[in-house]
N, C-alpha and C positions, 0 to 999 in steps of 0.2 A: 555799724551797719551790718545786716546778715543779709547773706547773697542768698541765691535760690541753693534749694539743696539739689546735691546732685548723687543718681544712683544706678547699679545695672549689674551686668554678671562678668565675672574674671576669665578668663579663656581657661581655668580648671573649674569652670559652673560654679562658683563661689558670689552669693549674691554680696555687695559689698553698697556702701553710701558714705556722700562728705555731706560736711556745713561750714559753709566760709564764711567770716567774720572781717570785720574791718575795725578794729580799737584804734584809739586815737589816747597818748598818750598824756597824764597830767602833771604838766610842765612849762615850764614858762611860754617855750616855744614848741606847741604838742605836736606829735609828730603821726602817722596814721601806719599801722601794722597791718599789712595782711598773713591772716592764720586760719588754718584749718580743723576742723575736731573729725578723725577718720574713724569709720566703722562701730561698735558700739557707745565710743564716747561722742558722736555725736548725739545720741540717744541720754547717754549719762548726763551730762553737764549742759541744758538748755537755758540758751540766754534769749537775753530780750534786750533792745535797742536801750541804751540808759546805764545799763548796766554798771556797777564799777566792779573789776574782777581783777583777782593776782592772776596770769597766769603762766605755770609751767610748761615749756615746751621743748622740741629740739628743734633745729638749723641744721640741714641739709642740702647742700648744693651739689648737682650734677650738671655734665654735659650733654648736649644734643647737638649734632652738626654743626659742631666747632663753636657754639654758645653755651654759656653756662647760665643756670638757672636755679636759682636759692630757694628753699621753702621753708616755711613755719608752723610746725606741725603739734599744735596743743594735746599734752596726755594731760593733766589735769588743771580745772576750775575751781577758784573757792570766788565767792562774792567777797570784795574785798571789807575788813575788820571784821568778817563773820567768825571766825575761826582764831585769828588772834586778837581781837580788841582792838585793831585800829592798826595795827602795825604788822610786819611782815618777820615772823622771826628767821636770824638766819638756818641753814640747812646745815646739818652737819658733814663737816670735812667741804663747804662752799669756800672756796679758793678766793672769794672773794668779802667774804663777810669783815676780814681786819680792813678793808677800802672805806672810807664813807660816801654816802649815799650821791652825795653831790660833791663835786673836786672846787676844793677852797677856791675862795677868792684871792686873788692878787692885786695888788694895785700896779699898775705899769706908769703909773703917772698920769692917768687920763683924765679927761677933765669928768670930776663926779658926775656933770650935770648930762655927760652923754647916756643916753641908755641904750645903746648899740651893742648886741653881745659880742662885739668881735675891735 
């Protein structure tokens, strides 16, 4: 889902613009992200509803009057398999690349025939 964009000036005259996205993830149980593409990369990376994309971002949380507030701020887009063939290669020095992608299965004794993730 892409929200409206939004634009204006910085109290140093600095004209500035976002584009909010809403991705929903592909997963058993898909999960829905909100992120943002700020200032030229909203302009660089335009998507369209449908879309499937990798993409990279940071996580930022600040507070405001005793609340805290998280955001998801996309620096780059690729169309997903565009760039690698289908798959996502790891990143070098990614702390995470020796994990695989989904945490094995276990059996705890449950009966097969449940399909409740939990």
């Amino acid at each position: 889902m892409a929200l409206p964009e939004q634009s204006g000036v910085s109290k140093a005259g600095n004209q500035w613009k976002k584009r909010e996205y809403v991705l929903e993830t592909l997963e058993n149980y898909p999960k829905k992200v909100h992120f943002d593409l700020f200032g030229d990369r909203a302009d660089q990376y335009p998507l369209n509803v449908g879309d499937e994309i990798v993409l990279s971002f940071d996580i930022n949380s600040r507070e405001f009057n005793g609340r805290w507030y998280t955001s998801i701020s996309g620096w780059k887009v690729e169309k997903a398999g565009a760039a690698s063939g289908g798959s996502v290669p790891p990143v070098a020095g990614d702390p995470m690349a020796d994990y695989p992608a989904a945490p094995p299965q276990v059996d705890l004794g449950k009966d097969v025939n449940d399909d409740l993730p939990f």
